[in-house]
C-alpha positions as CSV (number, residue, x, y, z in Angstrom):
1,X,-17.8,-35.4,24.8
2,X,-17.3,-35.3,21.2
3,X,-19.1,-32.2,20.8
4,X,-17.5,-30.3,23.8
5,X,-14.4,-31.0,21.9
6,X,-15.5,-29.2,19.2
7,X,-17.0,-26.3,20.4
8,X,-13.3,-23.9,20.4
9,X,-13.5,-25.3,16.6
10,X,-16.9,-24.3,16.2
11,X,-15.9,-21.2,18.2
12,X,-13.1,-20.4,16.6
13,X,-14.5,-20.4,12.9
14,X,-17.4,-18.4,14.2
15,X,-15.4,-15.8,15.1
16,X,-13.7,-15.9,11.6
17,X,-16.7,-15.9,9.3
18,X,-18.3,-13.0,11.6
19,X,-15.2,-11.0,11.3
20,X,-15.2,-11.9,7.3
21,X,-18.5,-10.8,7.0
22,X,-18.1,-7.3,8.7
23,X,-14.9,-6.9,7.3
24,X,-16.8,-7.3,3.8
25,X,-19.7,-5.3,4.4
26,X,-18.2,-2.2,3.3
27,X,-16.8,-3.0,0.2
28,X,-20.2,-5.1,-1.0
29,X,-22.1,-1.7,-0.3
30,X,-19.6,0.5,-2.4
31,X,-19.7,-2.4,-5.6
32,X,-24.0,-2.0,-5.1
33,X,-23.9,1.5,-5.1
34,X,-21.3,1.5,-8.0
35,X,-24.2,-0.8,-9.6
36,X,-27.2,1.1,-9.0
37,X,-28.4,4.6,-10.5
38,X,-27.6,7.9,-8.4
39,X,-31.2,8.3,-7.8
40,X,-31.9,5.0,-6.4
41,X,-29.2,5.9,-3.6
42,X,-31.9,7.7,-1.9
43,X,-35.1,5.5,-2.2
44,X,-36.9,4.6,1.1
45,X,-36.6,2.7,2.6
46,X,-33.2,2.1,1.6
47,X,-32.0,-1.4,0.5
48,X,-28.3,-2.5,1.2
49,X,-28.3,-4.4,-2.3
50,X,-30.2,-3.0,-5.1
51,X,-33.2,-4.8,-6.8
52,X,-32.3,-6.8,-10.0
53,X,-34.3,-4.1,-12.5
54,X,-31.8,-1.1,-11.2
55,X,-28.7,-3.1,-11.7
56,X,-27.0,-1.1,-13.9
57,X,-23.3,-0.1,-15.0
58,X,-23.7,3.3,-16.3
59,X,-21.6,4.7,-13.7
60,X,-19.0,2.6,-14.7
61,X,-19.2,3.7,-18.5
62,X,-19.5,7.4,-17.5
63,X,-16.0,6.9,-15.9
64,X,-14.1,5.0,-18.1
65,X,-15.5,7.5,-20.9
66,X,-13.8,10.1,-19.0
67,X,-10.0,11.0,-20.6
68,X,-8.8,11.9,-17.4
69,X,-9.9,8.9,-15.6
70,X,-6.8,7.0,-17.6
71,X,-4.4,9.9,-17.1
72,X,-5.5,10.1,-13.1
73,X,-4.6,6.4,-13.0
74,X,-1.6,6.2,-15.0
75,X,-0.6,8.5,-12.3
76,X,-1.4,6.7,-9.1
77,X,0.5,3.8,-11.1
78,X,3.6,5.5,-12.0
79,X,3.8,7.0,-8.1
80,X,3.1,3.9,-6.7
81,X,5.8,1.7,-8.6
82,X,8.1,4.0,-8.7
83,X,7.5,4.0,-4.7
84,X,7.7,0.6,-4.1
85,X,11.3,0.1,-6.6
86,X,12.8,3.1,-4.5
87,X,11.8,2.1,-1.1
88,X,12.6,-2.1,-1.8
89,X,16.1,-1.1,-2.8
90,X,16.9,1.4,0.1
91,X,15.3,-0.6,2.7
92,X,16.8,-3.9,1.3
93,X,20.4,-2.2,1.4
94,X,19.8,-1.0,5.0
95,X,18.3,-4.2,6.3
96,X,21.5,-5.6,5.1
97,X,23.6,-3.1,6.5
98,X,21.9,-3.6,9.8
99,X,21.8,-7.1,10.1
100,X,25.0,-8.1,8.8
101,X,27.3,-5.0,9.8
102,X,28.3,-4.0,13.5
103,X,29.7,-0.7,13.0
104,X,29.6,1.9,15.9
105,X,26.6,4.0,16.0
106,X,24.4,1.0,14.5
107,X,21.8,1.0,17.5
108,X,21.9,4.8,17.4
109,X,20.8,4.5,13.5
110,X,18.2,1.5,13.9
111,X,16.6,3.5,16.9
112,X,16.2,6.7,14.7
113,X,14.8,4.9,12.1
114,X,12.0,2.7,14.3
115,X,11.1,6.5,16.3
116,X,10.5,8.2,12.7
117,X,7.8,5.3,12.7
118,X,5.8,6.6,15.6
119,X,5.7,10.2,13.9
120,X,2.4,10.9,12.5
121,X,2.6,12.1,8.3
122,X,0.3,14.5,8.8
123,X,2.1,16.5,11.3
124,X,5.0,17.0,8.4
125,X,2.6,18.3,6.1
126,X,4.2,22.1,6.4
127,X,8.2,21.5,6.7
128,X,7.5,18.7,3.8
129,X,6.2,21.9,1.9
130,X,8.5,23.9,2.5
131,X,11.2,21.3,1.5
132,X,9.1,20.5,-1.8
133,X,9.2,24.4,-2.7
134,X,13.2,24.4,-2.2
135,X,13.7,21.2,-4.2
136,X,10.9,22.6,-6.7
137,X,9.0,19.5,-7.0
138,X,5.5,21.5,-6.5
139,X,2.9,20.3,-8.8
140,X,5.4,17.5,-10.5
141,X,4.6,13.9,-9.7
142,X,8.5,13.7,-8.5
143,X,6.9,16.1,-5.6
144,X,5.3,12.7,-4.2
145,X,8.1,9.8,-5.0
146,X,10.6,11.3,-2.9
147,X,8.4,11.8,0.4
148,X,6.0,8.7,-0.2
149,X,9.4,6.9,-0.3
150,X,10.8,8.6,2.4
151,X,7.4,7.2,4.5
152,X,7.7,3.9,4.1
153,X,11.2,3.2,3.7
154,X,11.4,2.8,8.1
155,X,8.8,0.3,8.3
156,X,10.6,-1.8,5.4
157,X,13.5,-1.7,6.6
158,X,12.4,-2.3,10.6
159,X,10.9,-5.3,8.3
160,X,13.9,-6.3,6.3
161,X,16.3,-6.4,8.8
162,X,14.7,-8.9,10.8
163,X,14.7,-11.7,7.5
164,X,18.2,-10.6,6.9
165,X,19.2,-11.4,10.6
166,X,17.7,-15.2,9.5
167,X,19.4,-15.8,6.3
168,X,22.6,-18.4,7.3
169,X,26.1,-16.3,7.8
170,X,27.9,-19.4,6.5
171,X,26.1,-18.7,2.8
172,X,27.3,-15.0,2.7
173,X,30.9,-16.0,4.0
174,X,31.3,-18.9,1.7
175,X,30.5,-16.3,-0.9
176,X,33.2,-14.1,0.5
177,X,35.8,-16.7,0.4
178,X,35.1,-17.1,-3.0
179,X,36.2,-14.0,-3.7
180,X,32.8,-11.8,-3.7
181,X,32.6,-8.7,-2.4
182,X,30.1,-6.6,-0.6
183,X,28.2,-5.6,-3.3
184,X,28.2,-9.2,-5.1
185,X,26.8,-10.7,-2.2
186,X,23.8,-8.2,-1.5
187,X,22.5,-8.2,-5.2
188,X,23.4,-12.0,-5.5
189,X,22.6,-13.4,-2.3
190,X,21.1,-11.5,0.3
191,X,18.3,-9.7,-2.2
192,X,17.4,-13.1,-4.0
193,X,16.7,-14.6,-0.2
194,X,14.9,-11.8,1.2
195,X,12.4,-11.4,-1.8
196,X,9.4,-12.5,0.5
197,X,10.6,-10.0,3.0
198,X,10.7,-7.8,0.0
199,X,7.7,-8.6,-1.7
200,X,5.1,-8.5,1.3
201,X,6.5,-4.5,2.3
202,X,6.1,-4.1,-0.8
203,X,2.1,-4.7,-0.9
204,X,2.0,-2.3,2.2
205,X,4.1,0.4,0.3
206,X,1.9,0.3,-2.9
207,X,-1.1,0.3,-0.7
208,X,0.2,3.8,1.2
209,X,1.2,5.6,-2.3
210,X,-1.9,4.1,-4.1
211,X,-4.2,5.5,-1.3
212,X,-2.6,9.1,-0.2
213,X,-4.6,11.6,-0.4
214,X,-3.7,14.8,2.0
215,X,-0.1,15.5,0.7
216,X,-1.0,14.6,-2.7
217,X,-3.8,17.4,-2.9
218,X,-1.3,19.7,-1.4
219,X,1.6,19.4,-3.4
220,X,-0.5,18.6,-6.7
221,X,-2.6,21.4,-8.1
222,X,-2.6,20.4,-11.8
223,X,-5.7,18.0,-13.1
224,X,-3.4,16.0,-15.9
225,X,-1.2,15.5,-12.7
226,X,-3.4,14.9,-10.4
227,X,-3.7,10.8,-8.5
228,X,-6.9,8.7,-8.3
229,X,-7.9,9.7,-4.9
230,X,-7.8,13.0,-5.7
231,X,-9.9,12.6,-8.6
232,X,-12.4,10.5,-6.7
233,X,-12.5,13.5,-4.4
234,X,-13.7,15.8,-7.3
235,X,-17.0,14.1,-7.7
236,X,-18.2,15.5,-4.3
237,X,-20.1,18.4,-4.3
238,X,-20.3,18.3,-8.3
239,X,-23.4,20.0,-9.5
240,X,-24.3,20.4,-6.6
241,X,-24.9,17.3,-4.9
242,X,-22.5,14.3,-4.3
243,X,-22.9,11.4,-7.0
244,X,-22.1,8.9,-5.1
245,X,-22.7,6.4,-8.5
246,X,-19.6,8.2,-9.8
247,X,-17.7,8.0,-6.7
248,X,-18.2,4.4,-5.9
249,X,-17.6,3.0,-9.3
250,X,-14.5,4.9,-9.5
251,X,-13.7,3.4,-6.1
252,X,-14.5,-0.2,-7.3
253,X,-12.1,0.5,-11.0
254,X,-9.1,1.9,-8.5
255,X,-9.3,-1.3,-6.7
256,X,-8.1,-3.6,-9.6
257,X,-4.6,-2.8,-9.0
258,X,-4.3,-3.2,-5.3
259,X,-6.0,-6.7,-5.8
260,X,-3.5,-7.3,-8.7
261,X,-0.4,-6.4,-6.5
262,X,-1.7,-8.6,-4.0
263,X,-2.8,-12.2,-5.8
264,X,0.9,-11.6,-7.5
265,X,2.7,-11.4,-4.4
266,X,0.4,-13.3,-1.9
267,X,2.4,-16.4,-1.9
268,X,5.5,-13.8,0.1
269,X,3.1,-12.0,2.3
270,X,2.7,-14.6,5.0
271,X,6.0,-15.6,4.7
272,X,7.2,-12.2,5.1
273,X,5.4,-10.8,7.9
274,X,6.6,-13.6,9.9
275,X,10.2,-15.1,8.7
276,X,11.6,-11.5,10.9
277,X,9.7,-12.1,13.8
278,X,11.8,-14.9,15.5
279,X,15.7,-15.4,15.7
280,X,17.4,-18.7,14.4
């Protein structure tokens, strides 16, 4: 009886370490590769994890040799905060707006904003262009703030408004009997209380601007302007084969961030996702 009682336990963390370990594989094949010579990615028969004599990091000395390497990643790092600060104040302020504000036409405005969600990016790829040209951000990194902002801000603020809605209307009224105005009680109040809202958007909207690649080799033609996945990108087809050393251990160096951004703000990211998703 005992056991029977544990078997949807048993079950359950079965299920968990097998979708850990899939979920894993791929990233333990890109950190051997990044760890093995270029040659010994085509031995046969092929082995998943290299043999202890071909450990090597070459690959990664090759690319942190490179100059551009820093400047590609410097880069991705100045898009991608300068994407999250944009978006985290525009979606906050909207959230707020939103949740705390019934003005006429506030359904219209939160239903616009939940169908631009459902539009695919790629499909904008053209007018985007066009509006880039007229705005003459081609070839600047302000060409990818503006639109990488414009992506995400929908989702975070779909996202925000839903922890606003939770926050207790006798604080913010309190506040306003005090003599505080609008303003006071957003920057005071409402954005203090909604920093794990805030803070788990945030991981998603670093990950989208860390990670874009088709608008970014679009608009971006310059190679001292040019992001990290579009400098991975170069490395296939170089002298005429893919080195996949390369590519993988620049993979593996382009990580670090994302894992950064994500121990910092891992304590919000639970809280986050779920503090919007039911009322009172």
């Amino acid at each position: 009886m005992k056991f029977q009682k544990r078997i949807p336990t048993i079950l359950r963390y079965f299920l968990l370490i097998t979708g850990a370990v899939i979920s894993s594989l791929p990233m333990l094949y890109m950190i051997s590769t990044a760890l093995r010579p270029n040659g010994a990615l085509y031995e046969y028969p092929p082995r998943f994890f290299p043999k202890l004599a071909d450990v090597t990091i070459e690959n990664f000395r090759y690319i942190i040799a490179q100059s551009k390497f820093y400047l590609n990643f410097l880069n991705s790092v100045f898009v991608s905060v300068s994407t999250v600060a944009i978006a985290a104040l525009v979606s906050a302020a909207l959230g707020f707006v939103l949740a705390r504000f019934d003005f006429k036409g506030r359904k219209l405005l939160f239903g616009f904003i939940i169908i631009t969600m459902i539009i695919p990016g790629t499909t904008l790829i053209v007018p985007q262009f066009e509006l880039a040209v007229k705005m003459k951000v081609v070839n600047k990194l302000w060409g990818l703030i503006p639109f990488y902002a414009a992506w995400v801000i929908p989702f975070s603020t779909f996202m925000i408004k839903g922890f606003m809605e939770n926050i207790p209307q006798e604080i913010m009224e309190a506040a306003y009997m005090d003599g505080a105005d609008v303003f006071t009680v957003f920057f005071r109040i409402a954005l203090p209380l909604a920093k794990p809202a805030i803070a788990s958007v945030s991981i998603f909207n670093f990950l989208t601007a860390w990670e874009e690649y088709p608008w970014a080799n679009t608009v971006i033609n310059d190679n001292s302007l040019r992001t990290l996945p579009i400098a991975i990108a170069g490395f296939f087809g170089q002298h005429q084969f893919t080195q996949w050393g390369y590519v993988f251990a620049m993979s593996v160096l382009s990580l670090i961030p994302v894992v950064l951004v994500f121990v910092v703000f891992q304590k919000y990211f639970v809280k986050g996702l779920t503090a919007g998703s039911v009322k009172g």
